[in-house]
C-alpha positions in Angstrom: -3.2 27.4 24.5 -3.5 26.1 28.1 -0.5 25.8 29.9 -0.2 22.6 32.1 2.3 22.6 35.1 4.3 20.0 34.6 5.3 19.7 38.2 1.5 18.8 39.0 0.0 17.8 35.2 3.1 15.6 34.0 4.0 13.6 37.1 7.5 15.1 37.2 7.5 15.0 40.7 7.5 11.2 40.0 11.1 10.1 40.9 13.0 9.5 37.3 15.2 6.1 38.6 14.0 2.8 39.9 15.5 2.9 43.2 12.0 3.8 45.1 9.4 1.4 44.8 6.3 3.7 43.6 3.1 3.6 45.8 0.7 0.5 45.2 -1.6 2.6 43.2 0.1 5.6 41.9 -1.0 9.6 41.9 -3.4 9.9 39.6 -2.8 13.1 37.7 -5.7 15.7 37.6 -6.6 14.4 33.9 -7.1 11.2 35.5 -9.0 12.6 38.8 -11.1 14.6 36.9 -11.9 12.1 33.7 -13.0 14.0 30.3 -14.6 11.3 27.6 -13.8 12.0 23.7 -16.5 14.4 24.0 -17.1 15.2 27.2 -15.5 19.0 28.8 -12.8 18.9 31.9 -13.4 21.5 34.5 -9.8 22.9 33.8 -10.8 23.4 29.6 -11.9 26.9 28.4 -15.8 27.0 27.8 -15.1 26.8 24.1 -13.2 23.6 24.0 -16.8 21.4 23.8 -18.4 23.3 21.1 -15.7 23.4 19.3 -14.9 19.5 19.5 -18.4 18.9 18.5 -17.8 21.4 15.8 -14.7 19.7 14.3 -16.7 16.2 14.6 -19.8 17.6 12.7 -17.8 19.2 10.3 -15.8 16.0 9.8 -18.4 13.7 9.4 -20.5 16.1 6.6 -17.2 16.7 4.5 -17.0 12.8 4.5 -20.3 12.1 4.2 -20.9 14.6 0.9 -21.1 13.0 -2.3 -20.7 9.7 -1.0 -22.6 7.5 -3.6 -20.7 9.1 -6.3 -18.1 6.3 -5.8 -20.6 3.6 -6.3 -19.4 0.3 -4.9 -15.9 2.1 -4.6 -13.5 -1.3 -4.4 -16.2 -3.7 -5.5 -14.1 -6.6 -4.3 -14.4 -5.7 -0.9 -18.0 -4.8 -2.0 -18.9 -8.2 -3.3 -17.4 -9.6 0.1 -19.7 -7.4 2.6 -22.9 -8.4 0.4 -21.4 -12.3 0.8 -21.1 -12.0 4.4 -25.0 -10.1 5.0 -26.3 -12.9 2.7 -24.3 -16.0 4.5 -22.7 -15.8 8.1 -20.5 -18.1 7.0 -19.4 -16.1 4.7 -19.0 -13.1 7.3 -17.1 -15.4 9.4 -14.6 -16.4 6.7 -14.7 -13.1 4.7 -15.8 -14.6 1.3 -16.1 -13.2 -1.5 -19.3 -15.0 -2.2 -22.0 -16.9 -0.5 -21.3 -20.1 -1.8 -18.5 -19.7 0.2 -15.8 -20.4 -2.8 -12.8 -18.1 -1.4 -12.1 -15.2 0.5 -10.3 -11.8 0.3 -7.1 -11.8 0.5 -7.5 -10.2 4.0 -8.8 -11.0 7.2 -12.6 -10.1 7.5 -12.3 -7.5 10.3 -12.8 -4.6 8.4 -15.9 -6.4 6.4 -17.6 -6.6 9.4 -19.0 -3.4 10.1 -20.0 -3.1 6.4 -21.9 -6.3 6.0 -23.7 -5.9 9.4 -24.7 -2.5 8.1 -25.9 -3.8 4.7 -28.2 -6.5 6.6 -29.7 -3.5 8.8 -30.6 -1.3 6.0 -30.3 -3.3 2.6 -27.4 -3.0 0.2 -26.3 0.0 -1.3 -23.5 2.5 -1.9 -24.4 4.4 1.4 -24.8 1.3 3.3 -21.6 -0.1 1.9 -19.5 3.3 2.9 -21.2 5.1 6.0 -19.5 2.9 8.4 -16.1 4.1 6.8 -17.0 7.9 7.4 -18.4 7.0 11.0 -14.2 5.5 11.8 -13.1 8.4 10.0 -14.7 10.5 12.6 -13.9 8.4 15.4 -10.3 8.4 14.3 -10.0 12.4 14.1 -12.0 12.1 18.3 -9.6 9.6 19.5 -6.3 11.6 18.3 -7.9 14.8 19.3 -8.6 13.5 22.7 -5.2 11.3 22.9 -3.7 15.4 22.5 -5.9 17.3 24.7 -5.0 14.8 27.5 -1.1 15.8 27.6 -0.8 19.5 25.7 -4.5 20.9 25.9 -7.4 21.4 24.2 -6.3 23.7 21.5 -3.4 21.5 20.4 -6.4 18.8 20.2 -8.0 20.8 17.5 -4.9 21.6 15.7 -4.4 17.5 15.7 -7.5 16.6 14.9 -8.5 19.6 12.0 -4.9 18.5 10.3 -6.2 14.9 10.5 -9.1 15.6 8.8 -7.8 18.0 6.1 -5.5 14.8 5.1 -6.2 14.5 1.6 -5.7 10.4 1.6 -7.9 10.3 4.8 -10.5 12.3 3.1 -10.3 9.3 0.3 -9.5 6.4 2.6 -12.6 7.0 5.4 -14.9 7.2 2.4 -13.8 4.3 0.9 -14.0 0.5 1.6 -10.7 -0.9 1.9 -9.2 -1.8 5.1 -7.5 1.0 6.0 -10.3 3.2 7.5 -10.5 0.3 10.2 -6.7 0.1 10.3 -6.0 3.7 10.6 -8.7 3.8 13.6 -7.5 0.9 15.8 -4.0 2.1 15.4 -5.5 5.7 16.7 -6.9 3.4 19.6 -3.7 1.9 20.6 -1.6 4.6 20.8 -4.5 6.3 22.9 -4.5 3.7 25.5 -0.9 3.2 25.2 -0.6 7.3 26.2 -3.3 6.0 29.1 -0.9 3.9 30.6 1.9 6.0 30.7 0.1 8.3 32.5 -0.4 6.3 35.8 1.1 2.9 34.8 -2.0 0.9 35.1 -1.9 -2.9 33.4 -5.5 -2.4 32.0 -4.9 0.8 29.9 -1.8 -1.8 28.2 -4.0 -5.2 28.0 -6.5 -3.0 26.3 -3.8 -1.6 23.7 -2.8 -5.2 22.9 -6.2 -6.3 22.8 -6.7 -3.4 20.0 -3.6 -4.4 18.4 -4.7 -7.6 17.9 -8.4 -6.8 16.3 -6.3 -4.9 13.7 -4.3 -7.7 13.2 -7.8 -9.4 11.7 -8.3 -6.5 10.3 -4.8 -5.9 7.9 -2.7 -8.5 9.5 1.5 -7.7 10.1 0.9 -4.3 9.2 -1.2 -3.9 12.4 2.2 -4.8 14.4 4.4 -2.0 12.8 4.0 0.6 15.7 4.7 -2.2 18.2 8.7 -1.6 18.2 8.0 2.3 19.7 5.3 1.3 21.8 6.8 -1.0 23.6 10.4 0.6 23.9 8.6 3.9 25.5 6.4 1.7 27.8 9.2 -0.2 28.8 11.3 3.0 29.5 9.1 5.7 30.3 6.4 4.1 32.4 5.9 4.9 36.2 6.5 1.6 37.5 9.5 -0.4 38.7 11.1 -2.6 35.9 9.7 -5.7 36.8 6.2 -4.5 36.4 6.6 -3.1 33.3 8.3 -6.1 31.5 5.6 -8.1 33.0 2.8 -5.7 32.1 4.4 -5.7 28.5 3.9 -9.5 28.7 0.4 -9.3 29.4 -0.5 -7.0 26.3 1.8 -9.6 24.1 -0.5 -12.3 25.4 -3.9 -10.1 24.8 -2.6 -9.4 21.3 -2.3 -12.9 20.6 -5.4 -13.8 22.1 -7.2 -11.0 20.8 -5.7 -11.6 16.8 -5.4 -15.6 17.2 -8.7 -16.8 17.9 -9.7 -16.2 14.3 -6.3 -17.7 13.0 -7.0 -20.9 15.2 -10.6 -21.1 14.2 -9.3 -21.2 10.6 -6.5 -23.4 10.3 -8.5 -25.6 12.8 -11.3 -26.0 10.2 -11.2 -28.7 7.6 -10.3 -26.8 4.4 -13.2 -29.0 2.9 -15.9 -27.5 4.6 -14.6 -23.8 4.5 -13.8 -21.4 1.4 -10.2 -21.4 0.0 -7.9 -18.3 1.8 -7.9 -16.5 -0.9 -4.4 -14.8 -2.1 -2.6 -18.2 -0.3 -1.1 -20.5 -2.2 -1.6 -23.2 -0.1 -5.3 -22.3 1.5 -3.3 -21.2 4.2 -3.9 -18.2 6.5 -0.6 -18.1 8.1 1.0 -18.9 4.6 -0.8 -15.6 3.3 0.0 -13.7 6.5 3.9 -14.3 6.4 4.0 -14.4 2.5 1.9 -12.1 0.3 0.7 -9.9 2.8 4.1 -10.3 5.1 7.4 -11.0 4.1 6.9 -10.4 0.3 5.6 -6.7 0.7 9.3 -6.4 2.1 11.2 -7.8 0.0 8.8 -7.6 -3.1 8.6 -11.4 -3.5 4.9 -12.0 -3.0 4.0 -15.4 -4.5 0.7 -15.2 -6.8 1.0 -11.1 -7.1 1.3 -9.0 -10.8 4.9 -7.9 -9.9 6.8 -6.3 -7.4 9.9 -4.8 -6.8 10.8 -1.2 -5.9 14.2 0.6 -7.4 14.7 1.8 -10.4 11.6 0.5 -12.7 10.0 -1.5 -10.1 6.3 -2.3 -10.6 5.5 0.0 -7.3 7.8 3.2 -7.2 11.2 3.5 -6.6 12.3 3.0 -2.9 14.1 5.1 -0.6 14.3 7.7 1.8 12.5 9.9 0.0 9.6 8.5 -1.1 6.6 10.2 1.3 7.9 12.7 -0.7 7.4 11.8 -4.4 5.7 12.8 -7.2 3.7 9.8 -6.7 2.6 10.0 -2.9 3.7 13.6 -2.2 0.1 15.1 -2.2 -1.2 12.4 -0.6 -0.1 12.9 3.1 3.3 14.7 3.0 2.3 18.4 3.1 2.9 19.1 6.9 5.1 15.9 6.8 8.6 18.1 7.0 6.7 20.4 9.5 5.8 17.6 11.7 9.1 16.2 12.1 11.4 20.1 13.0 8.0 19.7 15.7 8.9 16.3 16.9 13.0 17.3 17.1 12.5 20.8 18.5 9.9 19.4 20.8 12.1 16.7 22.7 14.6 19.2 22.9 12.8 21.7 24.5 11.6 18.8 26.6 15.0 17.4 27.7 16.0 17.4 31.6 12.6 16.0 32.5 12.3 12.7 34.5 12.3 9.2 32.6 8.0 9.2 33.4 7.3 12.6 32.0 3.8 12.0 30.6 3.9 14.4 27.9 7.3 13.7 26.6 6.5 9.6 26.4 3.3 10.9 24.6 5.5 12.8 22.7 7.4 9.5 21.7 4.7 7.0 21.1 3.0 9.3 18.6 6.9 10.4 17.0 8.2 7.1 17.0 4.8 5.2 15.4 5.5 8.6 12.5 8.8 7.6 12.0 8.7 3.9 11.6 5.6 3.7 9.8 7.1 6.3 7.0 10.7 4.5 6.9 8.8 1.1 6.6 7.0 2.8 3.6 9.8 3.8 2.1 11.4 0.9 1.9 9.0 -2.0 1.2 9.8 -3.2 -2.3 6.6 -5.3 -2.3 3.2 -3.9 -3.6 2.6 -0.8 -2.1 0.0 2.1 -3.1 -0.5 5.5 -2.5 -3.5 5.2 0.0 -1.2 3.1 2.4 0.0 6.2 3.7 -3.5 7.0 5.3 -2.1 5.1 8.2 0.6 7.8 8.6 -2.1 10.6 9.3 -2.9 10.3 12.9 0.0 9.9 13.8 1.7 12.9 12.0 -1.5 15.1 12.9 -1.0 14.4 16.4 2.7 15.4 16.2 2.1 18.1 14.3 -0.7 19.6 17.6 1.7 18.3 20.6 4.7 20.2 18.8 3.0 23.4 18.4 1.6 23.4 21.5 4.9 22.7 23.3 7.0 25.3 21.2 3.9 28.1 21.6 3.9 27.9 25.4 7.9 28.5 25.3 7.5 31.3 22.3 9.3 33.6 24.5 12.4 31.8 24.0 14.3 32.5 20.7 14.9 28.5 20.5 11.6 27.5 20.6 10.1 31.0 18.2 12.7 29.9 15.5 11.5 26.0 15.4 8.1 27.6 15.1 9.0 29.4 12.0 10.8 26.8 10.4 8.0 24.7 10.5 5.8 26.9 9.1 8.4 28.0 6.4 8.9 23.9 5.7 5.2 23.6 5.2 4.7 26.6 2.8 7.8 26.1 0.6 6.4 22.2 0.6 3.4 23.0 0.1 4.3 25.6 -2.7 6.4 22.7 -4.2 3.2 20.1 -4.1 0.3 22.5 -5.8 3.7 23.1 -8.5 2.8 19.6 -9.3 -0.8 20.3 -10.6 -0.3 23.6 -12.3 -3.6 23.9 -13.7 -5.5 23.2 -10.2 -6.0 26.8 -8.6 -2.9 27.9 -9.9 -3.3 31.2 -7.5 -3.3 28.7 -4.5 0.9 28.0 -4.4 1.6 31.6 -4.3 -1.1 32.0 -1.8 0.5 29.3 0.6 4.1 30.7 0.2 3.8 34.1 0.7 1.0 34.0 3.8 3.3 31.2 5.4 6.4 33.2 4.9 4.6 36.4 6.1 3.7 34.2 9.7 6.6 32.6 9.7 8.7 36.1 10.0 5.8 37.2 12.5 6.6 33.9 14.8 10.3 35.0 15.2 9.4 37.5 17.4 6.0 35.9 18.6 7.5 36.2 22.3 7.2 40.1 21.9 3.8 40.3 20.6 1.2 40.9 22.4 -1.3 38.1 23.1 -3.8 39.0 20.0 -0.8 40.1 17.7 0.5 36.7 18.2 -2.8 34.4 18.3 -3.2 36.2 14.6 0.0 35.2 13.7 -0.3 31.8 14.4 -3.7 31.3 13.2 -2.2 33.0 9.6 0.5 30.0 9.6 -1.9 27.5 10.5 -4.1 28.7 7.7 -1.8 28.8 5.4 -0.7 25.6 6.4 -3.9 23.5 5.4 -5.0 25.7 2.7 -3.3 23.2 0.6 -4.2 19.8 1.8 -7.6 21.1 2.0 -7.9 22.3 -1.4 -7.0 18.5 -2.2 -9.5 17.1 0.3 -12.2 19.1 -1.0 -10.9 18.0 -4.5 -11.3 14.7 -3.0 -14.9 14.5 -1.8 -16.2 15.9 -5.3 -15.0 13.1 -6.8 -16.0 9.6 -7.1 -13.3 6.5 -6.6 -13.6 2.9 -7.8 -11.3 0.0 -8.2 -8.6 -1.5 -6.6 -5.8 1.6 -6.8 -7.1 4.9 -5.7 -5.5 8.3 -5.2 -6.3 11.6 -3.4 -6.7 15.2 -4.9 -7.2 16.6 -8.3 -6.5 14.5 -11.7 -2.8 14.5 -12.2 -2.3 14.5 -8.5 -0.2 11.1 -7.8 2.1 11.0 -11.3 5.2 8.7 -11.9 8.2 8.7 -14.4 8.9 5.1 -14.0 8.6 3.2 -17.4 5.9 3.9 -19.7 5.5 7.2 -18.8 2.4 9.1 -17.8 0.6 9.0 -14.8 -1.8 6.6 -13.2 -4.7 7.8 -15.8 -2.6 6.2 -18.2 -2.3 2.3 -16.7 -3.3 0.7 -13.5 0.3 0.5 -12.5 3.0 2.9 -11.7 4.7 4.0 -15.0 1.5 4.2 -17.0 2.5 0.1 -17.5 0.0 -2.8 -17.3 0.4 -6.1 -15.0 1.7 -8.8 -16.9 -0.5 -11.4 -18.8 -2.8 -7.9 -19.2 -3.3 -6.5 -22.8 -2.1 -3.1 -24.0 -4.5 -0.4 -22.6 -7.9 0.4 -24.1 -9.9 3.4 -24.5 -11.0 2.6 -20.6 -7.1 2.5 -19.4 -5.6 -0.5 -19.7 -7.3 -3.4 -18.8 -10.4 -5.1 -20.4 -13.6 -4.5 -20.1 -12.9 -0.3 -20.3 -11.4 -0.3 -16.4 -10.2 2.7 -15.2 -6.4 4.9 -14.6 -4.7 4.3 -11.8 -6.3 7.1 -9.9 -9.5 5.6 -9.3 -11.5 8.2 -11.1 -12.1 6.2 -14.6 -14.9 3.8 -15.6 -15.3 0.4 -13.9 -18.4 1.0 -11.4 -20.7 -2.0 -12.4 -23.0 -0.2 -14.9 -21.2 2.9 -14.2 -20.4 5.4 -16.3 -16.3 6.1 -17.8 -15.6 8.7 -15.1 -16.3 6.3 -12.4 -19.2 8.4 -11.2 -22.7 6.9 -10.1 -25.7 7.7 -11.5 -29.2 7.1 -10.9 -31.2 3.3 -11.5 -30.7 3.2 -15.2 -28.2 5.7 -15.8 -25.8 3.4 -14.5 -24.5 3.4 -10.8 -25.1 0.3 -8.0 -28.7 -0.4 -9.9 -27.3 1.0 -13.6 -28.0 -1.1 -16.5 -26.0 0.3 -18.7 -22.5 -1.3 -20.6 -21.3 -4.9 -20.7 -17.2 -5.8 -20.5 -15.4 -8.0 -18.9 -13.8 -7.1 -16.1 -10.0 -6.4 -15.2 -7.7 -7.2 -12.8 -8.0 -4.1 -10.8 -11.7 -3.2 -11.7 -14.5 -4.3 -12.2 -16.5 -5.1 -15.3 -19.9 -2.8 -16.4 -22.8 -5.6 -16.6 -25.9 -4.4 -18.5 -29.2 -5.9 -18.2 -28.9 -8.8 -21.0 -26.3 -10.3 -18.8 -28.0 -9.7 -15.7 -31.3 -11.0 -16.8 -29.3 -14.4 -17.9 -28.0 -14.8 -14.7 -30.5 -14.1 -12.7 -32.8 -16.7 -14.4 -33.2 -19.5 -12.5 -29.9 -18.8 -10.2 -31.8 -20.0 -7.2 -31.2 -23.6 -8.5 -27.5 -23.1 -8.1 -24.8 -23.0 -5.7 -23.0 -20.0 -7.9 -24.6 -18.3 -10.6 -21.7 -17.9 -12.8 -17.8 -18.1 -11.8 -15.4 -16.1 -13.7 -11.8 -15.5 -13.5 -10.5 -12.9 -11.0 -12.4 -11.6 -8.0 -13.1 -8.1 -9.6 -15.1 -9.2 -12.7 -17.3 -11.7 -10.6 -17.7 -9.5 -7.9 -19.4 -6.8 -10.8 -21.7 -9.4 -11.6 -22.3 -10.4 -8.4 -23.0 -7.2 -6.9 -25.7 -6.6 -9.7 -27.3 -9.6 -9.8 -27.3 -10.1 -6.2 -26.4 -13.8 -6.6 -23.2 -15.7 -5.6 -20.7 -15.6 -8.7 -17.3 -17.6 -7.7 -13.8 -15.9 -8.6 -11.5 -18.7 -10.1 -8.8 -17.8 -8.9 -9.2 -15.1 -6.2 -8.2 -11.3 -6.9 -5.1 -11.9 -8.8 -6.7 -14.8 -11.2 -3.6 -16.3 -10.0 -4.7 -18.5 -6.8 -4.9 -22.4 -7.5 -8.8 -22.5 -6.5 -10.6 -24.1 -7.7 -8.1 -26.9 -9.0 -9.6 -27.9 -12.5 -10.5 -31.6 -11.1 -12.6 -29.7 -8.2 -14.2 -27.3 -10.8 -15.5 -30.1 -13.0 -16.7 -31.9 -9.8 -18.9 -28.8 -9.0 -20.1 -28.4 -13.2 -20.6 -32.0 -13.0 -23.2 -31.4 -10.3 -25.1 -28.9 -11.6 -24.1 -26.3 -8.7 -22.3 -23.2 -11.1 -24.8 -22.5 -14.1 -22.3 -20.2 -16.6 -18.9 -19.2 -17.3 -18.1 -15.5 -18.0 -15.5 -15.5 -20.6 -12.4 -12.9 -20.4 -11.2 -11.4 -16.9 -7.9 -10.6 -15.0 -5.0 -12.3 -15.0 -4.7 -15.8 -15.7 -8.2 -15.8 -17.7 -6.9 -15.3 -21.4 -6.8 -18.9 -22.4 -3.4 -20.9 -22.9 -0.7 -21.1 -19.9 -0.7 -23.7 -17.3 -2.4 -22.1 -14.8 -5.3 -23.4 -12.7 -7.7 -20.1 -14.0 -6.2 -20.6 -17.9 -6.7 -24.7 -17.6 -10.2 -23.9 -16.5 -10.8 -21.6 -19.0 -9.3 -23.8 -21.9 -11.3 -26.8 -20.9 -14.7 -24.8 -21.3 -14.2 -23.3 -23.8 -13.5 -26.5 -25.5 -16.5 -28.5 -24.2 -19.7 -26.1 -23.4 -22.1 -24.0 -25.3 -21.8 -20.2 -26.2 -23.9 -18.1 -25.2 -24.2 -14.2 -25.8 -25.9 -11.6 -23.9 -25.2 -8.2 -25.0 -21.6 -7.7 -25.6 -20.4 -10.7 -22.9 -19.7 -14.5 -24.0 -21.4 -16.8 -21.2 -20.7 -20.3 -21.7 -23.7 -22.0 -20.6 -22.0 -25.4 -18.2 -25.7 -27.2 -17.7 -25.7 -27.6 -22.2 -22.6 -29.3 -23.4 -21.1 -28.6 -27.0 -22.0 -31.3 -28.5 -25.2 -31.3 -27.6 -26.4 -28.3 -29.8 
């Protein structure tokens, strides 16, 4: 690895108090002198260092890009929403879930964007849908690579951004449509430019930061604003600028977050709640009320108004809760196997890096990318709100980038017997985890385990006495640990790609991966919810896995593409997939519903004369319909079935003139007739006064022919 001087690279020569006012426009360091892009080669790299960037990036994108379509319309909620917002910009302003512009997601639209202007540059489809998801993914794995090469070279950039990549959850998470590809990038971003700005203490590099902070606020709202505690603690300590200036450059990037997240906010709660679509997942048609509530405050405490339960501990709905819990049977595969290795890197690193002045570069690097790891994953652990396994994606760059700063520190001070042995517990960590994680799925390459253990035992006994090796000795001995460090997360990332994901709770590597003991037994093939358990007001599970309509286990991997098949593959126009005509359900409350072409063909029959071709109760099952008819289809009450929109007076108002033309019977929560809720008090009242109507295996109630009238 390249060895940087610190004394000329890291700005030690930067006095450590405040008594000296610095120079007007600081030293630039020769990184900053001599700028390299994310792609571009520095005069001081090796001649390797390009090619093997654009290697990595190539590589990344292809891995992420094969098999894509197998996973359909992946979470055809957020699906429904990016063909609402290329049909409508209204829609795409708003994030709605339809184009008649009834509700939105239960999220800001950020992360929409990208997909829906995609879809109206090439059409809609499973490609268009999920290409702008592996297009971040790669962007993520450039920015932490180059965020790395900047303070400890270009080969701990590699080792960063290869880890980051071989992530099992990001392999699932930057092929998929959820927020988090978005999240996980602008995050990536902000700790980048923070990094920036402790380099020379510039205000624009900060502003910048904020300004990116506050984009992914729109784009996942509070979670967005969980690295700010470590990022502004290390600014406001380690920066090369006199006190003042930094709490007043800290000020700025407060007011560009604000400014950069609020505009939206503003524009929304400004707007007559008339004229725009209900915030859906509020209970109040409030954006702030669903910021600080359901997706705030309540995934805290687990008290989120409108959601199917909550609660961590002992039987709680979404895992037990602790310190531990990266580590679980549930989420351990999914980002935790150089997790132990990545934090002995982030101790033995700031030791080794003690004594230098309070504006070391590489150390406050060091500390933004640490302390965003460590509070992200105690946040995690905690939350006893509704949290799922591919949350953790968000953990990823941050751990990959420890995990390439650490080793690159510890291996350019190998000849001491401080920083060999931190080296070798690493790698011993990482292969007795990693041993202990493929234990968990005996029956996926069961060779694999013993594999991982004894090679990363082997280097880690070689890496005790790496300082007396010779050069090749020892590059051969590292490269066996790091091998044997990501033979295992890649085995579950290849797992991953070769496998389609749909619905609303997905999970990385092979079947069996992501398992719980909590009540009910069984794993997530066995129910949508931790403990094999179903949400309440759902029925017991059915052949498809608990929830009507045939949707799939917890793992993402069963049934529930619209018109897909039960292993939540996609096949070819007629063979079900996107364009599939095959099965008819009702949807659930985590997936959606299969929609063959009887019920299509009814919809689709004179929908152009209405404002919303059909409505049905929860967002999942009208967004199947939706997404194979191509026409609007409103979701009483929003994902959950649970949001009071429409209100029963206002629902009658739009059936009264003539602007929703059927009613799909059955759906998620809230949708099974009796109860007092808006979705069961709509349901109840059609039932009771309009005409049934079958197509296939569905019950449409037709809202244009009343009962009575034959």
């Amino acid at each position: 690895m390249t060895h940087h001087d610190p004394a000329t690279y890291e700005g030690d020569a930067r006095p450590a108090g405040d008594g000296a006012p610095p120079p007007a426009d600081p030293p630039r360091s020769p990184a900053r002198a001599q700028p390299g892009g994310l792609l571009r080669g520095r005069p001081e790299d090796p001649r390797w260092a390009r090619p093997a960037l654009l290697c990595l990036l190539s590589a990344t994108a292809l891995l992420y890009l094969w098999n894509l379509s197998a996973s359909g319309w992946a979470n055809s909620f957020y699906s429904a929403a990016v063909q609402a917002g290329s049909q409508s910009w209204k829609a795409f302003f708003f994030g709605s879930l339809d184009a008649g512009n009834a509700i939105t997601v239960d999220k800001p639209p950020a992360a929409l964007w990208p997909m829906a202007l995609s879809v109206r540059a090439f059409g809609l489809s499973s490609w268009s849908v999920l290409v702008p998801e592996v297009l971040m993914g790669t962007a993520t794995v450039a920015v932490v690579h180059a965020a790395v090469r900047r303070r400890s070279g270009p080969a701990a950039g590699l080792v960063a951004g290869t880890v980051l990549a071989l992530t099992p959850v990001a392999a699932l998470m930057f092929r998929f449509n959820n927020p988090d590809a978005l999240l996980a990038l602008l995050m990536s971003l902000a700790c980048y430019l923070v990094v920036r700005a402790l380099e020379d203490g510039r205000t624009g590099w900060l502003v910048w930061a904020g300004a990116v902070v506050g984009f992914a606020f729109l784009t996942k709202t509070l979670q967005a604003f969980l690295i700010l505690p470590p990022l502004a603690l290390v600014h406001g300590v380690c920066a090369p600028v006199r006190l003042r200036r930094r709490l007043g450059q800290l000020a700025l990037a407060a007011a560009a977050i604000v400014v950069s997240g609020g505009w939206w906010v503003a524009v929304v709660e400004l707007w007559p709640a008339s004229s725009r679509p209900y915030i859906g997942g509020s209970q109040n048609n409030s954006f702030l009320e669903l910021t600080f509530g359901y997706n705030g405050l309540g995934r805290l405490n687990g008290e989120e108004t409108g959601s199917v339960g909550g609660g961590g501990g002992p039987g709680g709905q979404w895992g037990e809760t602790g310190w531990d819990r990266m580590f679980g049977s549930e989420i351990g595969g999914q980002i935790s196997w150089l997790l132990p290795a990545a934090l002995i890197l982030l101790a033995a690193g700031l030791v080794a890096m003690r004594g230098r002045g309070r504006t070391d570069a590489t150390r406050a690097s060091f500390l933004v990318w640490g302390g965003s790891l460590v509070t992200t994953a105690a946040v995690f652990s905690y939350m006893a709100g509704i949290f799922h396994q591919y949350y953790t994606v968000a953990l990823a760059p941050y751990l990959a980038a420890v995990v390439g700063m650490g080793a690159a520190t510890l291996w350019e001070r190998r000849g001491r017997s401080g920083a060999s042995l931190a080296l070798a517990a690493a790698v011993t960590a990482t292969a007795a985890w990693g041993y202990v994680l493929l234990t968990r799925t005996p029956d996926y390459v069961p060779w694999l385990k013993w594999l991982v253990l004894a090679g990363g035992l082997a280097a880690a006994l070689g890496l005790v006495f790496a300082g007396r090796l010779g050069r090749r000795p020892a590059l051969a001995v590292a490269g066996l640990g790091l091998v044997t460090a990501l033979a295992g997360p890649a085995a579950y990332t290849l797992s991953t790609v070769q496998t389609g994901h749909s619905g609303s709770i997905v999970t990385a590597g092979p079947a069996g991966a992501s398992t719980t003991g909590g009540p009910g037994g069984g794993g997530r093939r066995d129910g949508a919810f931790p403990g094999g358990a179903n949400p309440p007001g759902q029925g017991q599970a059915g052949p498809g896995g608990g929830f009507p309509g045939g949707a799939p286990g917890g793992d993402g991997r069963g049934g529930a593409l619209p018109g897909g098949g039960a292993d939540g593959r996609t096949g070819t126009a007629g063979e079900g997939g996107p364009t599939g005509r095959q099965g008819a359900g009702a949807g659930g409350l985590l997936n959606g519903a299969q929609v063959g072409s009887e019920a299509e063909e009814l919809l689709e029959a004179d929908a152009g004369r209405y404002t919303w071709a059909a409505a049905a109760v929860g967002s999942q099952n009208a967004a199947s319909y939706q997404l194979a008819t191509g026409e609007p289809v409103m979701a009483i009450g929003g994902f959950n079935g649970t949001d009071p929109s429409p209100t029963p007076a206002r629902f009658k108002t739009y059936v009264e003139e003539g602007r929703i033309h059927y009613f799909i019977s059955g759906g998620g929560m809230g949708g099974g007739g009796g109860g007092s809720g808006t979705a069961s008090q709509i349901t109840s009242w059609v039932e009771a006064n309009f005409t049934k109507v079958t197509a296939g295996s569905v019950t449409f109630y037709d809202l244009t022919r009343p009962a009575d009238a034959g």
